[in-house]
Structures are given as C-alpha cells and as structure tokens.
C-alpha positions, -999 to +999 in steps of 0.1 A: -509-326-109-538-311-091-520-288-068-494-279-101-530-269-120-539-248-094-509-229-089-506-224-127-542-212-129-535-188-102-503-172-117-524-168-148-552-144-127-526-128-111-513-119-147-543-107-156-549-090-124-524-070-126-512-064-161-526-030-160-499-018-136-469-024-164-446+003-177-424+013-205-397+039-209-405+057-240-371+077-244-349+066-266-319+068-243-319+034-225-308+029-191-293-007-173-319-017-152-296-023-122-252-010-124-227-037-113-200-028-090-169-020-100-183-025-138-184+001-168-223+013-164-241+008-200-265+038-216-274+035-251-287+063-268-257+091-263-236+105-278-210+131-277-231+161-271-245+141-242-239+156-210-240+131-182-241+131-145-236+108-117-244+117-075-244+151-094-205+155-107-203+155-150-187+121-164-165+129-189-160+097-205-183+072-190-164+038-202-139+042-179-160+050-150-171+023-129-192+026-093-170+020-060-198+010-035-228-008-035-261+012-031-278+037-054-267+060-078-285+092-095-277+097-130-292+127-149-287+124-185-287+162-209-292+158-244-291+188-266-325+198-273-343+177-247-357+176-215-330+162-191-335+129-181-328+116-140-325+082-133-318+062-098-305+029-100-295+006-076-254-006-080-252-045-071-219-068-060-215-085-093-218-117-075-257-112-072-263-120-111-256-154-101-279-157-076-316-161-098-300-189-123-287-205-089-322-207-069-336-221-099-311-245-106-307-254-068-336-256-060-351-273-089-330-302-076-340-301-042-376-294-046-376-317-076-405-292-089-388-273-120-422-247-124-420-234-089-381-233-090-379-213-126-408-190-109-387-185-079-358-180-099-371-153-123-388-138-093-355-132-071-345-118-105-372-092-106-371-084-072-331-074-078-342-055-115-369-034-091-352-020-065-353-048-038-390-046-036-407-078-033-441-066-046-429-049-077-407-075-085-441-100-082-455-076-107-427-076-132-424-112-133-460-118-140-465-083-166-429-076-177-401-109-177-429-136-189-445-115-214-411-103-229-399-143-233-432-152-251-437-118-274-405-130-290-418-143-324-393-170-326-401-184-288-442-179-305-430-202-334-412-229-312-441-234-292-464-239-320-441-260-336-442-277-303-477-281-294-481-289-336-459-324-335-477-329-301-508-331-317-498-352-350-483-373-327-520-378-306-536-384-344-508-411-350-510-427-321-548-429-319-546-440-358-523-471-347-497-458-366-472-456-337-480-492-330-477-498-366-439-482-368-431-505-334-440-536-349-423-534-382-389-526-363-398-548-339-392-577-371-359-560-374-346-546-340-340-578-322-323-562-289-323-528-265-282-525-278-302-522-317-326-504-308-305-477-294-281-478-323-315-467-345-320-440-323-284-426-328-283-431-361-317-410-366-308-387-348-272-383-370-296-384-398-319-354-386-292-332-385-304-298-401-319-289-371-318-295-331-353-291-324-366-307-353-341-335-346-350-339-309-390-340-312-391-362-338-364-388-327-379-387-288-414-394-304-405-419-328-382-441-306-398-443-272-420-467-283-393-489-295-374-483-264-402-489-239-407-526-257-368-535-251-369-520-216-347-492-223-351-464-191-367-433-203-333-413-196-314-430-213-334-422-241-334-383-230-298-390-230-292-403-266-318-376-281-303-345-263-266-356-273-278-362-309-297-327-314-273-295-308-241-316-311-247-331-348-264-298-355-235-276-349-211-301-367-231-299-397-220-280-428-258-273-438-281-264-406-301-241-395-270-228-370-245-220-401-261-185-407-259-173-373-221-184-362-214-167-396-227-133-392-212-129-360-181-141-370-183-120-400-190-086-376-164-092-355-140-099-385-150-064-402-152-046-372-117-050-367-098-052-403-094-091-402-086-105-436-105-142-431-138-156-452-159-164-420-175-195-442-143-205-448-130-203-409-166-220-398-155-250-417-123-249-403-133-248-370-155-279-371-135-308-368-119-284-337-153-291-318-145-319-299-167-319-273-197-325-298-175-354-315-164-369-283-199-363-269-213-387-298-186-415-295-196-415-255-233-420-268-225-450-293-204-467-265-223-467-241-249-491-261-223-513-278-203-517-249-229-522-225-222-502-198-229-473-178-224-455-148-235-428-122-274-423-119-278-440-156-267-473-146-290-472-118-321-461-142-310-485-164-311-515-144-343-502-129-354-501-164-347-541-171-375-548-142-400-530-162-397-497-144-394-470-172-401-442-144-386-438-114-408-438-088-426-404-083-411-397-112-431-367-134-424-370-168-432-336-191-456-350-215-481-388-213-490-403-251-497-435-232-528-422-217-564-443-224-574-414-247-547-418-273-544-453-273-562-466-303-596-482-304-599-515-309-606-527-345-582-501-357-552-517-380-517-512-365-507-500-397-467-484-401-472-463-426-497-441-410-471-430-384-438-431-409-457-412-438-464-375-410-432-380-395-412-378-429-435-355-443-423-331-414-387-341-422-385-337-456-408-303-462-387-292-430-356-297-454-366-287-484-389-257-472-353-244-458-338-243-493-371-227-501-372-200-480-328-196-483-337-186-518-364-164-510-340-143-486-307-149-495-294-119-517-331-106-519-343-137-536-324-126-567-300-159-566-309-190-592-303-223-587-275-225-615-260-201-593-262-221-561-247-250-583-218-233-598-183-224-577-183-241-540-220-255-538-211-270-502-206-232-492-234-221-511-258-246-500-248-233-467-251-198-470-284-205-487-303-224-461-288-204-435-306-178-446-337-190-444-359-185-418-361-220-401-386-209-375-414-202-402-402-234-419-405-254-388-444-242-386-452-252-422-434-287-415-455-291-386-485-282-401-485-302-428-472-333-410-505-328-386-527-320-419-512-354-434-515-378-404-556-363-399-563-372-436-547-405-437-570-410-402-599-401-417-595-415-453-587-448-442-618-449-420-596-453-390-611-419-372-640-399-376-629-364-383-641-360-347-620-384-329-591-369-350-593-335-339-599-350-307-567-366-305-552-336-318-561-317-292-547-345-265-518-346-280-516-306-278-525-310-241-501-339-235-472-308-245-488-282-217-465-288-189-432-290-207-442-253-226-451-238-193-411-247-184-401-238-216-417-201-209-406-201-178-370-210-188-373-185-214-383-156-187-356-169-163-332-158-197-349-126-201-339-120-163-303-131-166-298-107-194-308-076-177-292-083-147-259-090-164-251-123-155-228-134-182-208-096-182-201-104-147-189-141-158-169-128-184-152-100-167-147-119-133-131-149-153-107-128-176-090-107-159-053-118-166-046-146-201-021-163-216-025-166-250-020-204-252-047-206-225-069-188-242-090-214-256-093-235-227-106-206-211-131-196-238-143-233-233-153-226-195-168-192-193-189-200-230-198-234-204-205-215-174-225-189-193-244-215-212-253-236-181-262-203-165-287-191-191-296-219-206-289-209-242-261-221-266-277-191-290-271-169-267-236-175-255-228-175-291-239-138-289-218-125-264-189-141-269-181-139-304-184-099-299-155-105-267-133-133-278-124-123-316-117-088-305-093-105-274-077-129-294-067-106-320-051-080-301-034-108-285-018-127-315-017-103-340+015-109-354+021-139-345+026-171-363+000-189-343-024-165-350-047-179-375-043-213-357-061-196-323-083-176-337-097-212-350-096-233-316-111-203-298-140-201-324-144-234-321-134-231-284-174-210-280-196-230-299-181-264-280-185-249-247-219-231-254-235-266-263-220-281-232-234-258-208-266-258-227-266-298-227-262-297-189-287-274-178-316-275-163-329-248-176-320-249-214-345-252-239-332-286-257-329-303-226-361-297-217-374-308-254-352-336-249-375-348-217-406-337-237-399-358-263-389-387-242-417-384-219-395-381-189-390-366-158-366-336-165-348-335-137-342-371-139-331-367-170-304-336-164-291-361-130-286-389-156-272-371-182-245-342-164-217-374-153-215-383-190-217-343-200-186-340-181-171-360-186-167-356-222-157-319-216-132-329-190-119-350-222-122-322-244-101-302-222-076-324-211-069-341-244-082-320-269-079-278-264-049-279-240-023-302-260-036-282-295-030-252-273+002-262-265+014-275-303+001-314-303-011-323-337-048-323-342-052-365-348-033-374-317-055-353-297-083-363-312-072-399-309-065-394-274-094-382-263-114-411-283-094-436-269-097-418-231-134-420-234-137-452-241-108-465-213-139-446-191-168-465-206-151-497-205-137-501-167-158-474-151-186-486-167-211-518-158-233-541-178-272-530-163-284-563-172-253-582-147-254-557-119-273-572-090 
C-alpha cells in the first residue's frame, strides 16, 4: 500500500506540474484526433460551402473518402468567411484502437495491479492521440484524458455518491449497527445457501438502480456472508449479476429513459412507425442473457455447486480464508478504527434505518425529480394515474435526473445514521464525523480505478475503438444473423470500454438504421427489429459484467471488499457461460423461427444441466 501511495502522490504533482502546458482548440470545426485507415475521416463543423483539402487535392464529398496508407495526412479546412484552417493528423491501422483497452486489461491480469495497468493503458492511448510522442502523450494523460473523465458532472455525482455511502457505512459500523443487522439475521439465516438467497433476493428488490443496488447490497451482506464463510467473490459475483441485469429488465429504472430516447431518434430519423415505450417492453423478456444470468446466480447457491476459480475461492472460503492470499481488496470496514467501542449496543436498527432511508428517498426522490422534468414539470399526478400508468410511471422516473437523486439519497442516509449515533449517546459528534471520514477513506482506492477506468473510456472514444469494432465485424450480414451478431460486437465493445451506457450509444445509432434497410418489407420485420434491440442492451451488459475495467464491476468489488481482479477471474467462466447459452439457445433458434418459451426453456434447462454435473459441492471437494 505504501509503494501504491507513493506512486499516486506522484502522479498527482506531476498533474499539477504540468497542467499549465494543456491546450484547447477553440474553432468550432472539430477535427478526429487521429484518422483510421481505410475509414471515412470525421469533421464536424462543415458544411456545404466548406472547401476541404487533403495532401493538398479538394475532397469533394468527404464520406466516401477514406486514407490508403498509414502515416500522416494534411488537411486544410476553407470556410466562407474564415481564416483557413490546416490540420496534420496522423492515419493509424485500425487495429491499433485495440491496443490501450488490451495493455490494460492484459496486463492488469498479469501485473495483478489494476492502477498501474489502467495508467499504462490510458497512457499508450495518449501517446497514439499525440503523434507517437511519449512525452506529450504523458502530458495529456495527466492534464487532458483524466481531467476530461472527472469534469463530467455525472462521473462528479457517482463519486460522491460513492465516497457518501462509504462514509454512512463507517458511522454504522462504528455505531454497532452493522453488527446489529448481522445478528438479527443471524436468528433467521441459519446457513451460507440462506444467506446467499437474501443477497439475491435484495438485490432483485433494489432494482431501480445498478449503482444504488450494488453499494447497498455489497455493504449490507458481507457481514452476513463473512459469518457463514461465504468467499468474498462469490459475493462480488451475486452483487454484480444482481445490479445492471435486474436493472435493465425492469419496467421502472433509472435505464428506461435513455434506451428510449435513443430508440425514439433512430425511429424518427428514419420514418419508422413504432412507440419506442411500447417496443422497450417488448424487447424485455428478449434479454436473455440478464434472465439466464440470474437463474445461473440462484443455482449456484441452491444447488451447491461451482466451478472454475469460484469453486476454488469457495472452498478456500470454508477454512476461513475470505481473501486469497496477497489478495488486495478495494475498500477495508474491518479495520480497528471502525470497529465499535466497546460498551456500544449492537443495535439493528441503527444500520437498517440509513440503509432504507437511502433506498426509499432514492425511489421516491426519482418520482420527485420525473415530475419536476418530465413535460417541463407541467404533468399532475392524476395524469400519471390515468391511461397506461406502468408506461407513465416509466416515462416519469426516467426523466428524472437519478444522478442528483442519488446525492440527496446519500446525503440523507449519512445525515440519518450520524444523528441516530449521536442521539443515542453511541458517538460523540466527534467520533461520528470521525468514522465518516474512515469510511470515506476506506472508498479511495477503488475511486482512483473508477477515474482511471473512466479516462481509459475517454481514450477509447477518441481513438475510435468501437468504429473500428463495428466496421471490421460487419462487413457482410444475413439478416437472420443479425442479432446474434449485434450480441457480439455490443459484447466486445462493452468489454472493451467498459461501459454498457455507452455501447448503448453507438449502437442504437448503427443497428436500427441496418436492420431497417435490411427488413423493410418483410414480414419478420418488426420481429428483428425487437431481438436486435434487445440483441444491444444484452450484449452491452455482458461485456460490461466481464470487464475489468467497467465501472459496476469495479463497485461490485468495492462493495464487497474484494480484490477486483479476483473478482473479474471468478466471475468471467459463469459470464460466459450464460452468453454462450444466450446465443446458442436463445438469439440463434428465435433467429431462425423457434418459439420464444422453448428457447427460453432451453436455455434454463441448459444452464442448469451445466451447474449440476459441471459443478461441485465446495464443502465435499477435498
């Protein structure tokens, strides 16, 4: 920990060391920071009057011109009444996107260090964005890529939201209250299977929102889990594959609003005649991955078994070893200073009273601020009532803004937990804002990945990763392979990134346009248009729940107080396994005319052929 405080402190006076050299293009016309071979080049801010020039011959029309060779190119842009603009920009083999989410990933696992792999990662990225030059590229990393992830006011909100239930959970903890929670289950739960089956179910229940649902459940469990001897990926496990899959199955979440609008864009852009609402809930029991993804989850615990890396963490787990070995885990409430004092009374409501307070002023402040934005906050509630409610509800707390909501959850949850301290005589208002702050600290590591995972996305998206994906993987389609295909690259892109959010982004804008023009007048039209909706947002969560570098997943470890990279080895077998499922018994035989409850039975009853013989009891393995 001492050489990793060291290295962060000196990346931080670096930062400020250097911040001085950063620039910014204030034209309007914006140019791509680097051009991909054999790729249309991207530069907004034209228009027809626009003259353009490229190794000094005009462009006529630039979306059909691509760059032959690898190299650098000059552009010189002539806008009527402006100075010209000259640009030179270095062109790139498309394959070289891939390579800053692949030293980060690959590394990560090698290294077993995720900060210095994300660094080096996002660095190999700058270096590429600055003209090969590794000095520049040190600088934009530090001055340009990092700053950019954390100005995002959304990113700002997550963190405090972050550090916020870190520090409620500190006052909680120090209160007694966590201990208070464990040992009234602890009357109840009488096994690890039980106790497992809670943390499923709560995290089914928390299903308005993923982050929400993966801080809360991770906190509140562990304890529970660490008393039955349940290893701390398997927890990492059950609370990643309960946040972003229930999340985007639910018909009121924080998620609804934006798979709308970009379904709805798409839809106008090009004449189709469908309510997006009412396609979103059509798509949803098309999502099998996330459905498939849950069943894995409840049989693992009822059947007993496991396999790959889990079964050997969880039969570590039965000796008493929560940790590997070595093992780093992002965040420590079990530290001395948060333990509570003696004298203090282990009391359960002190801990169940700030978590539900976050839960339910997190719910209903997202109806609250849904009617303070949706239709200009001119809509009543007998309005919300009347026609579909279900779709109204929907559209209503869709529109709020769930990252301001999340802060006044949060807040109050910490304001709560420090008054019931204090009033009960449990903590001076000292040692309360004491353990605040521990708790806050106990969240530093796992928000420096979270930037740093963040920044590694800013990279990815300026380089052009995911164009390169998308183009390189559909080149030539059938139509009844559509979907299948949709499922991989929305994966690959996911698992590249590390954003489900962001997947959603760029392929909605591709894959509705494609699948139009390709079924449009035919009787399976509607039909695909579904499974490939569904197709994105199945294959985005995937490849966000598998990698390394997502944000969930590393909340999930946060939460869980585990070693992240333990926890992404554990989880990935199970991952893929379901999406191997998905694919094999679900997209391909509704691709190819199956009826949707014999697929979806198949693939149920596949999964759990899996679990049972390729699984193993942990408690009977020797």
């Amino acid at each position: 920990m001492l050489k990793r405080s060291i290295i962060l402190s000196l990346l931080v006076f670096i930062f400020f060391s250097f911040s001085l050299f950063a620039s910014e293009n204030k034209s309007n016309i914006e140019f791509p920071s680097v051009i991909l071979k054999n790729e249309r080049i991207k530069i907004s801010g034209i228009y027809r009057q626009t003259k353009i020039f490229i190794n000094g011959v005009e462009v006529k029309d630039l979306d059909k011109y691509t760059v032959k060779k690898s190299g650098y190119v000059s552009i010189r842009v002539l806008k009527e009444g402006e100075k010209p603009i000259e640009k030179r920009i270095l062109v790139i083999p498309g394959i070289m996107t891939l390579l800053p989410p692949f030293i980060a990933i690959f590394l990560a696992f090698i290294f077993k260090d995720v900060i210095i792999s994300l660094f080096l990662g996002i660095f190999t990225g700058a270096v590429i964005l600055n003209d090969l030059s590794l000095w520049r590229g040190l600088l934009r990393t530090l001055d340009n890529y990092i700053i950019n992830a954390i100005a995002d006011k959304d990113r700002a909100s997550i963190i405090v939201f972050t550090m916020m239930l870190g520090g409620m959970v500190g006052i909680i903890n120090k209160a007694g209250g966590i201990k208070g929670i464990v040992n009234s289950l602890a009357k109840k739960i009488k096994s690890g299977e039980t106790t497992q089956l809670y943390s499923w179910l709560l995290g089914i229940l928390i299903f308005f929102d993923d982050y929400t649902n993966t801080l809360l459940v991770g906190n509140t469990m562990r304890p529970l889990t660490d008393k039955w001897k349940i290893s701390r990926e398997k927890l990492a496990y059950i609370v990643d594959s309960t946040a972003a899959p229930v999340a985007s199955l639910a018909i009121i979440s924080t998620w609804i609003g934006f798979e709308i609008s970009l379904i709805g864009q798409s839809f106008k852009a090009y004449g189709i005649n469908y309510d997006p609402y009412s396609i979103f809930l059509q798509s949803i029991p098309f999502r099998l991955y996330s459905i498939f993804t849950l069943f894995f989850v409840f049989l693992t615990f009822t059947l007993k078994k496991e396999f790959g890396p889990m079964l050997k963490a969880e039969k570590r787990a039965r000796t008493g070893k929560l940790l590997r070995e070595g093992a780093m885990p992002l965040t420590d409430f079990e530290t001395g200073m948060l333990s509570p004092e003696k004298g203090v009374k282990e009391r359960w409501y002190n801990g169940m009273i700030p978590i539900l307070t976050v839960i339910i002023f997190t719910f209903a402040g997202l109806f609250y601020s849904g009617f303070l934005n949706y239709k200009g906050g001119t809509i009543t509630v007998s309005e919300v009532l009347s026609g579909n409610i279900f779709k109204n509800l929907g559209l209503l707390i869709s529109s709020a803004n769930s990252f301001d909501v999340l802060l006044w959850g949060s807040f109050l949850g910490v304001l709560v937990a420090m008054i019931m301290a204090v009033s009960q005589k449990l903590l001076t208002m000292k040692k309360a804002l004491e353990a605040w702050f521990q708790g806050l600290k106990s969240m530093m590591v796992a928000i420096v990945i979270l930037v740093l995972a963040w920044s590694l996305g800013v990279v990815i998206v300026k380089i052009g990763t995911a164009d390169y994906l998308v183009n390189a993987l559909s080149a030539s389609l059938s139509y009844r392979l559509l979907p299948v295909l949709v499922f991989i690259i929305s994966a690959l892109i996911s698992f590249s990134t590390g954003t489900s959010w962001g997947t959603l982004s760029i392929m909605f804008p591709l894959v509705i346009p494609l699948t139009h023009s390709m079924l449009v007048g035919n009787g399976d039209y509607k039909k695909f248009m579904i499974l490939t909706i569904s197709s994105i947002l199945a294959g985005s969560v995937f490849g966000d729940h598998c990698s390394p570098i997502s944000d969930t997943t590393i909340m999930s470890s946060m939460a869980s107080s585990c070693d992240h990279l333990d926890h992404v080895r554990t989880q990935f077998p199970y991952a893929f396994t379901a999406a191997i499922v998905t694919i094999f018994a679900g997209i391909l035989p509704l691709s190819f005319g199956v009826p949707y409850l014999p697929s979806l039975f198949a693939g149920l009853l596949t999964i759990f052929l899996i679990v049972f013989f390729i699984g193993k009891n942990p408690d009977k393995v020797h």
